[in-house]
C-alpha positions in Angstrom: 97.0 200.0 132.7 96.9 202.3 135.5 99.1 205.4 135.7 100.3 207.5 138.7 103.0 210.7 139.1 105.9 210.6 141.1 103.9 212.8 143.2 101.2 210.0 143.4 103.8 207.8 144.8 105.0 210.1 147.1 101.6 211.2 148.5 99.3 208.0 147.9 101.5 204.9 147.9 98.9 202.9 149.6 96.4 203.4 146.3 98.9 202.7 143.8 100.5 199.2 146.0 96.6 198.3 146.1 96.2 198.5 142.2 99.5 196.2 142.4 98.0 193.7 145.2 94.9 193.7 142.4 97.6 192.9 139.9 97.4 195.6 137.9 100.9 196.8 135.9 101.0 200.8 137.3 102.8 203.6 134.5 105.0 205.8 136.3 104.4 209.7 134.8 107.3 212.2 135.6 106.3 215.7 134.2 102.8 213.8 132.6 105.6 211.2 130.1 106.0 207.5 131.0 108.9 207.1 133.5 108.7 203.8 134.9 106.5 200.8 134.7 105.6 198.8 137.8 104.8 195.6 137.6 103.6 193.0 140.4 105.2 189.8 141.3 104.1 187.1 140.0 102.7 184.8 143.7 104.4 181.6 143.7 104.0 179.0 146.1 106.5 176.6 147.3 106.5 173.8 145.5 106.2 170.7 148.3 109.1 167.9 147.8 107.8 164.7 146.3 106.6 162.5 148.9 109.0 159.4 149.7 107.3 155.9 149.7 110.3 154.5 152.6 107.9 151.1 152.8 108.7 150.5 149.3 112.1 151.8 149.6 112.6 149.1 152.4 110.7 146.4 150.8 112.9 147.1 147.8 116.3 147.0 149.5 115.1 143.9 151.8 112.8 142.3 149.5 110.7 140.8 152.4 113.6 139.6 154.5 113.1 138.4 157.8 116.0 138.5 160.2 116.6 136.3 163.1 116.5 137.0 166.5 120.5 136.7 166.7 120.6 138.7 163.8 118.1 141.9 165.1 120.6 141.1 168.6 123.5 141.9 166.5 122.4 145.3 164.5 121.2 146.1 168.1 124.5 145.6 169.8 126.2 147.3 167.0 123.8 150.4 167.3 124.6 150.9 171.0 128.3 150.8 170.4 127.7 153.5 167.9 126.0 155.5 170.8 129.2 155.3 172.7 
């Protein structure tokens, strides 16, 4: 484990956030005893969402249904007067 002073923080912050970027735990020294301990965060990446398989979603809810021509003129009709 690394250790740095207050002084060390205060003067070279950019060496002691590097030993951190490296992952390195840093001991903070006030008057040469352990003050403080740094530690880096952990990097997490987002988790992605499951994927969603909507062709078997659909071919589950319609079970290979075919509509009639009346039928698609109907949900069509119905869509416009949502529109409205």
């Amino acid at each position: 484990m690394k250790s740095a002073t207050t002084a060390d923080l205060r003067n070279h912050f950019r060496r002691v956030s590097s030993w951190l970027d490296n992952g390195e735990p840093v001991e903070i020294l006030k008057r040469g005893k352990p003050y403080a301990t740094l530690l880096p965060i952990a990097k997490v990446t987002p988790a992605r969402p499951p994927r969603i398989d909507f062709r078997a979603q659909c071919q589950a809810i319609w079970r290979g249904r075919k509509f009639t021509s009346a039928e698609v003129a109907e949900m069509r009709a119905a869509e416009l007067e949502g529109e409205e």
